[in-house]
C-alpha positions as CSV (number, residue, x, y, z in Angstrom):
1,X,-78.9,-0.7,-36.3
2,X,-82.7,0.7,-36.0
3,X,-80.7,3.4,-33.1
4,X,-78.3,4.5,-35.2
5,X,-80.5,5.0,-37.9
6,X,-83.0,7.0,-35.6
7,X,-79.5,9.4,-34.6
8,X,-78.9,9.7,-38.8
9,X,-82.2,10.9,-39.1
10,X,-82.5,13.2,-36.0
11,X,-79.8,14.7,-37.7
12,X,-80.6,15.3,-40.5
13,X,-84.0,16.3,-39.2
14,X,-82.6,19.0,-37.4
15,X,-80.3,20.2,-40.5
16,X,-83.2,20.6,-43.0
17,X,-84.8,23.9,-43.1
18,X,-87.6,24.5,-41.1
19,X,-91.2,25.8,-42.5
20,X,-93.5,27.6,-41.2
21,X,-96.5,26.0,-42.3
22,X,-97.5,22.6,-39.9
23,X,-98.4,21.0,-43.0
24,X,-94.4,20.8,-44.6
25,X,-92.7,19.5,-41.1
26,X,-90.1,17.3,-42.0
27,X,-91.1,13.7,-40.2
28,X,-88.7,11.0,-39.3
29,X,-88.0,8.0,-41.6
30,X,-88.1,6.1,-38.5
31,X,-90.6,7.2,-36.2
32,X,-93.5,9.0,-37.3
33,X,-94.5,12.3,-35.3
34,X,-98.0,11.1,-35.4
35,X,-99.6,9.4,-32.6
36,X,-102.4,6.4,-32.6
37,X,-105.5,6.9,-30.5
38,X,-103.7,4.4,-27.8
39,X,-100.6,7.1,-27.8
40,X,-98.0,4.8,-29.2
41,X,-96.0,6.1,-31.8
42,X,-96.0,4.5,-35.0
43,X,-93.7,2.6,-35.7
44,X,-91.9,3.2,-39.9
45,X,-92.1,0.7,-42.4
46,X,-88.3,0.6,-42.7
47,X,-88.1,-1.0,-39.2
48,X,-91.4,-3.7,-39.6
49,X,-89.5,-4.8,-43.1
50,X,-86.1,-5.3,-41.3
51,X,-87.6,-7.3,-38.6
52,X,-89.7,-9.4,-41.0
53,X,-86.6,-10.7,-42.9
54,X,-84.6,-11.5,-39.7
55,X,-87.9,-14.1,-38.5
56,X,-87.7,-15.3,-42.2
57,X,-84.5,-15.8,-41.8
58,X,-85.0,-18.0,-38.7
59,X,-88.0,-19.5,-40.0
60,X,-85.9,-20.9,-43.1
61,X,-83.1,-22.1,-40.4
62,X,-85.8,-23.5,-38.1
63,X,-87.0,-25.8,-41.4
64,X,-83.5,-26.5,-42.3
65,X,-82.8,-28.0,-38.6
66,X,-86.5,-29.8,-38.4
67,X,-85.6,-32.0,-41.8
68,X,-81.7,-32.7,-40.8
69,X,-83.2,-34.9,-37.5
70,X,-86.1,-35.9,-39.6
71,X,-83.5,-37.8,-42.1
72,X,-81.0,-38.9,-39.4
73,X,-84.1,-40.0,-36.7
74,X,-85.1,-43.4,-38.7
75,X,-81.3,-44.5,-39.2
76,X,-80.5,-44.1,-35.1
77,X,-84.5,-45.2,-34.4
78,X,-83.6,-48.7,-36.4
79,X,-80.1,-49.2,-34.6
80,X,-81.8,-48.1,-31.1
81,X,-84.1,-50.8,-31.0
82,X,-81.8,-53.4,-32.7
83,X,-79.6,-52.5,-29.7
84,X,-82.5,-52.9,-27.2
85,X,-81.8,-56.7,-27.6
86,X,-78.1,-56.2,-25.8
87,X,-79.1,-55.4,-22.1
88,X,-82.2,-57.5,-21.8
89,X,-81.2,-60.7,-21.2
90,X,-78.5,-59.3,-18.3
91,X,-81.6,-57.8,-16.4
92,X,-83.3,-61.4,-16.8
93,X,-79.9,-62.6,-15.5
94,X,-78.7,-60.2,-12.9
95,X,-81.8,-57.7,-12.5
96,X,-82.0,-54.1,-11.8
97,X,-81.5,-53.0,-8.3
98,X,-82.2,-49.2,-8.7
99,X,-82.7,-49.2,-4.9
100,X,-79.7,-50.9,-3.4
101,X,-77.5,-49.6,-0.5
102,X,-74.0,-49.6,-1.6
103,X,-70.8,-47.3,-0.7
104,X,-69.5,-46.2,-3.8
105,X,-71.7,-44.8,-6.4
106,X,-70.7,-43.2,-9.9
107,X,-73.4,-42.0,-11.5
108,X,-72.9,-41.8,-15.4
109,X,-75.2,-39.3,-17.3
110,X,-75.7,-39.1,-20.6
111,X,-76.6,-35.7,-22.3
112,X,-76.2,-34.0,-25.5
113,X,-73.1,-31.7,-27.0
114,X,-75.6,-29.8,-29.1
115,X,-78.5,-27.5,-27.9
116,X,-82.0,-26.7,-29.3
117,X,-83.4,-30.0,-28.5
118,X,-85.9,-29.1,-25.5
119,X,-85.6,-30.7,-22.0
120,X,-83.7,-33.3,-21.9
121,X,-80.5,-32.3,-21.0
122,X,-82.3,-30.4,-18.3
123,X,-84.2,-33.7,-17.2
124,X,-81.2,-35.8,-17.3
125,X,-79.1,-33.2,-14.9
126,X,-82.3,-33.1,-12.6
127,X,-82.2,-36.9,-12.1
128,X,-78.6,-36.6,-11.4
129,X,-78.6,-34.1,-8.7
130,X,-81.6,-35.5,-7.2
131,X,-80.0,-39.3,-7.4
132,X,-76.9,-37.9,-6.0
133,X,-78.8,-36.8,-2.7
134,X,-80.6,-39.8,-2.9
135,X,-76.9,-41.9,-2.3
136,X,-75.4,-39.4,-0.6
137,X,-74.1,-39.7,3.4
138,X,-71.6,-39.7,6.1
139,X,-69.5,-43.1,5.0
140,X,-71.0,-42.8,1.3
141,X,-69.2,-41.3,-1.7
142,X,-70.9,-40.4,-4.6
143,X,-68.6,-39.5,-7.7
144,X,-69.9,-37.8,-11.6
145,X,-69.4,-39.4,-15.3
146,X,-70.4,-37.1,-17.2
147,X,-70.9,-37.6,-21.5
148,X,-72.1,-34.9,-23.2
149,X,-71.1,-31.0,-23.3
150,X,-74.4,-30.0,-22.1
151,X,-74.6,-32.1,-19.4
152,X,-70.8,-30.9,-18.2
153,X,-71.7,-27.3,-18.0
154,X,-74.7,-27.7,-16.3
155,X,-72.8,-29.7,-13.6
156,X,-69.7,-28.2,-13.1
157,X,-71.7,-25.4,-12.0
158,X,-72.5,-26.9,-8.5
159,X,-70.7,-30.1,-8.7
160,X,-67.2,-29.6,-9.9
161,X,-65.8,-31.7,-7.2
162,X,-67.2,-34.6,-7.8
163,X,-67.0,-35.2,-11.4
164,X,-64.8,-37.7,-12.1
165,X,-65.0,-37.7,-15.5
166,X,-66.2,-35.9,-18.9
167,X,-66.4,-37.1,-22.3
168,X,-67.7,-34.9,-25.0
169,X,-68.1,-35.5,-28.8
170,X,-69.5,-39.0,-28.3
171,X,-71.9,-38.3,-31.0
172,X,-69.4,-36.3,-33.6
173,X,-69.5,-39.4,-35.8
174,X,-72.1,-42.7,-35.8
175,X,-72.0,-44.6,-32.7
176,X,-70.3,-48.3,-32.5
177,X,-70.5,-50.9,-30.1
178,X,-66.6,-51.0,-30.6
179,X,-66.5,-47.3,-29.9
180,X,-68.9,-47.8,-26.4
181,X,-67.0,-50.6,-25.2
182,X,-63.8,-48.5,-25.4
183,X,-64.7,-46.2,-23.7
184,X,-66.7,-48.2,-21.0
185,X,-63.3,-49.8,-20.6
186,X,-61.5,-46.9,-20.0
187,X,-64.5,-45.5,-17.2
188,X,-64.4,-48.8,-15.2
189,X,-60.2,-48.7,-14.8
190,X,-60.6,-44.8,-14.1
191,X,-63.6,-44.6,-11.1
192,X,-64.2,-47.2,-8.2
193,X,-67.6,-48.2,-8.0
194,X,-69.9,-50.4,-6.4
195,X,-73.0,-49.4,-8.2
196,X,-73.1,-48.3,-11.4
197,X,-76.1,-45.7,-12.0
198,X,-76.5,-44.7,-16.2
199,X,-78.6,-42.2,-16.6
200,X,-80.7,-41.2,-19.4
201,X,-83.5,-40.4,-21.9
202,X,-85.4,-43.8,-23.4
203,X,-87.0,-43.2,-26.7
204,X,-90.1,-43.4,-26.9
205,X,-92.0,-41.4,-29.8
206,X,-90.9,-38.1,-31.6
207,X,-92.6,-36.0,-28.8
208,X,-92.3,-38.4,-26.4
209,X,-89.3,-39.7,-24.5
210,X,-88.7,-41.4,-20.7
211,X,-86.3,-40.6,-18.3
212,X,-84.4,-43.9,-17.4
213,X,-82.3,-44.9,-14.0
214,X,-80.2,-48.7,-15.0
215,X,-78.4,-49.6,-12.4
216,X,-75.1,-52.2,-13.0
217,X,-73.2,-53.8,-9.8
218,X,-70.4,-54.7,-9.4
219,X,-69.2,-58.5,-9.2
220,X,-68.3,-58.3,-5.3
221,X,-71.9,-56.8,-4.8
222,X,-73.3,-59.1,-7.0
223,X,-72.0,-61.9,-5.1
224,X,-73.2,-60.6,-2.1
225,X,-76.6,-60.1,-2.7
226,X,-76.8,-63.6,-3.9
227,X,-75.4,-65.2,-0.9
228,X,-77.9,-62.8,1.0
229,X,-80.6,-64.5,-1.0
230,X,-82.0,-61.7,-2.3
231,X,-83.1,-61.0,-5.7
232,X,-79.8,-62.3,-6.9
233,X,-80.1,-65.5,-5.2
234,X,-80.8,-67.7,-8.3
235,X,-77.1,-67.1,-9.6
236,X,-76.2,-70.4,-7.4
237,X,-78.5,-72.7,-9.8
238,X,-76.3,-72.2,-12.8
239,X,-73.3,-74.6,-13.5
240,X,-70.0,-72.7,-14.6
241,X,-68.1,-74.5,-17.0
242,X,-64.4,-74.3,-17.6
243,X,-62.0,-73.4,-15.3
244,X,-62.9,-69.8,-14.2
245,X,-64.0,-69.2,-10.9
246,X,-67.7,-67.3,-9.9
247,X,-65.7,-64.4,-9.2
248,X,-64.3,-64.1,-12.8
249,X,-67.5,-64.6,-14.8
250,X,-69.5,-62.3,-12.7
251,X,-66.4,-59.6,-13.3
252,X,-66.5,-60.5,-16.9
253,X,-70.6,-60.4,-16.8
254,X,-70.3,-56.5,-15.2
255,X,-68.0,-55.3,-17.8
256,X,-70.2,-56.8,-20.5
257,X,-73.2,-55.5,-19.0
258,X,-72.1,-52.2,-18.6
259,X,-70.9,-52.2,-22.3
260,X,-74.2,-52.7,-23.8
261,X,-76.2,-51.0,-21.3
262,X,-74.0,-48.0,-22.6
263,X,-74.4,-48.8,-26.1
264,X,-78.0,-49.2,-26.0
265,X,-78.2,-46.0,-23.6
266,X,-75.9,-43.8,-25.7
267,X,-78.3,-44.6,-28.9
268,X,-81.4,-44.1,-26.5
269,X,-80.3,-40.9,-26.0
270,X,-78.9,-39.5,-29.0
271,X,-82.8,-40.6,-30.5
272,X,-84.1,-38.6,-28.3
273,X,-82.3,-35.5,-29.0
274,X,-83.3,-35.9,-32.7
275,X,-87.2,-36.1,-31.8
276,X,-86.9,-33.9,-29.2
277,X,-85.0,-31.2,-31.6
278,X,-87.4,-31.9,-34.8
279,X,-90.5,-31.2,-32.1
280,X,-88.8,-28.1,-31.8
281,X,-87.6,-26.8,-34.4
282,X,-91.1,-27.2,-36.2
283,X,-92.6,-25.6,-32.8
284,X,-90.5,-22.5,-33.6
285,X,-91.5,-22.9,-37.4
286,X,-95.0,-22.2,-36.5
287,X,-94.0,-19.6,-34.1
288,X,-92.0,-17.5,-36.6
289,X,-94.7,-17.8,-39.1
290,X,-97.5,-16.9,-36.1
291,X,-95.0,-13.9,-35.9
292,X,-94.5,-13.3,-39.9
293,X,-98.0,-12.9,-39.9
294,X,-98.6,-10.4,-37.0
295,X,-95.5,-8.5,-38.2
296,X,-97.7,-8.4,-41.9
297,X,-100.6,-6.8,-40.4
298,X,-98.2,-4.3,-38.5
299,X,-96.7,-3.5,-41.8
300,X,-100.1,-3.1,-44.0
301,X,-101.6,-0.6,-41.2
302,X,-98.4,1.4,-41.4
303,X,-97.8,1.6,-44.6
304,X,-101.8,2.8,-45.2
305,X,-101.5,4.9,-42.4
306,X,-98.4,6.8,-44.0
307,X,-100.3,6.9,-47.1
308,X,-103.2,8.4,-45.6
309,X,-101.0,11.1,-43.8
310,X,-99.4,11.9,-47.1
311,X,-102.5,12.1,-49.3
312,X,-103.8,14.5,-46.4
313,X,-100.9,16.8,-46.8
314,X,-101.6,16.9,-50.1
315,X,-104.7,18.1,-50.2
316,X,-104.5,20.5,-47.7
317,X,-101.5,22.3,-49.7
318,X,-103.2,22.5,-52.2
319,X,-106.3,23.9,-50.4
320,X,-103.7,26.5,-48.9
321,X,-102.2,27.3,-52.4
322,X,-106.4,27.5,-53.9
323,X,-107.3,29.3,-51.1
């Protein structure tokens, strides 16, 4: 826009008549012909007005976007540590083994569809990469879940072969348990897995928020770490009633597990994003006014120094016409 209007007024600056006297030159509305004592041309009030409204503009959306995750923060915050309660008592039960050696790992990341909420996405992808070369090998195979747009397009850049699965618009409407346990369903008959790996941010203030590895075996794993006598072991102390065998309520325990490890990770994450966006949005809020009031100045010295030019034409016509 600020081009094109430079060309109109080239133009027309070279239609116009032309006048002998220095003092009637026809100047640009754009750029002024005079030059500062640094040799930068002056820039036209036009312009500085233009660009002013445009950071307003972002300044009033930058506000808007900081009090929409302000309002929907302390709804998820409540549910996210009301959901906190899920998981806990499986880790008492069957611990967390972040550093066991296992074949088949899927590796579930949990990102955001939506942007403008800092580094977490980026976090979350880091871990993900760096886990995946942390299980990687000759006999090992190492396989993507991916939820969240963000998180897919930052992967499929480098590791399209081995996602096994995306999801996206987890967060479209409020999350459910009912919702999480579908779709935790439908991830454990899709992918083979000895080790489950759920990545993702853990809430932990409005500018604050933890990176988080929880790692979910499965029931032949868990049945062989316990007859190792490993961390496991105490699974042999407990008395199963009914007729189901070990196998079956460690099978039904890992689905469980998983379910409200992915509940309680889902809303861990989707917290985050909302602190992680309001910390940002009222960062560029205070940037855009830092800018509003730099761009101020800039306008004020302009507009006095075209005054100052004009007064000084002025006078010296009328010194010419006296004279």
């Amino acid at each position: 826009m600020a081009m094109a209007a430079f060309r109109r007024e080239g133009r027309r600056f070279l239609l116009s008549p032309i006048s002998h006297k220095p003092s009637t030159v026809a100047r640009s509305a754009i750029l002024s012909e005079e030059f500062h004592p640094s040799g930068t041309r002056s820039i036209s009030t036009q312009v500085v007005r233009n660009r002013m409204k445009s950071v307003r503009n972002i300044q009033k959306i930058t506000k808007a976007m900081k009090m929409v995750a302000a309002s929907k923060l302390r709804a998820v915050q409540v549910r996210t540590e009301n959901s906190r309660g899920l998981w806990q008592p499986f880790t008492a039960l069957l611990g967390d083994v972040p550093s066991v050696d296992v074949k088949k790992n899927v590796i579930v990341t949990i990102t955001s569809d939506k942007g403008l909420c800092g580094g977490i996405n980026s976090t979350s992808v880091k871990i993900s990469k760096s886990l995946y070369k942390f299980t990687s090998g000759p006999e090992k195979e190492t396989k993507y879940v991916v939820l969240g747009e963000k998180g897919k397009v930052q992967l499929v850049r480098d590791s399209k072969n081995s996602i096994e699965m995306t999801i996206t618009e987890l967060q479209k409407n409020p999350l459910n348990y009912t919702q999480v346990s579908v779709l935790a369903d439908d991830i454990l008959k899709n992918v083979e897995y000895d080790a489950l790996r759920i990545i993702f941010n853990k809430f932990h203030s409005v500018v604050s928020f933890i990176p988080t590895v929880s790692t979910i075996l499965s029931p032949e794993v868990v049945e062989r770490e316990s007859e190792s006598g490993g961390k496991l072991g105490d699974l042999d102390s407990y008395e199963i009633e009914g007729s189901e065998t070990k196998a079956e309520v460690l099978q039904n325990l890992a689905e469980f597990q998983f379910s409200c490890v992915l509940f309680n990770a889902a809303l861990e994450n989707a917290c985050s994003e909302l602190g992680a966006r309001m910390s940002a949005m009222d960062s560029s809020s205070r940037n855009a006014g830092e800018m509003l009031d730099r761009l101020t100045l800039t306008y004020n010295r302009t507009r006095q120094a075209s005054i100052t030019t004009e007064l000084i034409e002025i006078i010296s016509g009328a010194s010419a016409l006296t004279g």
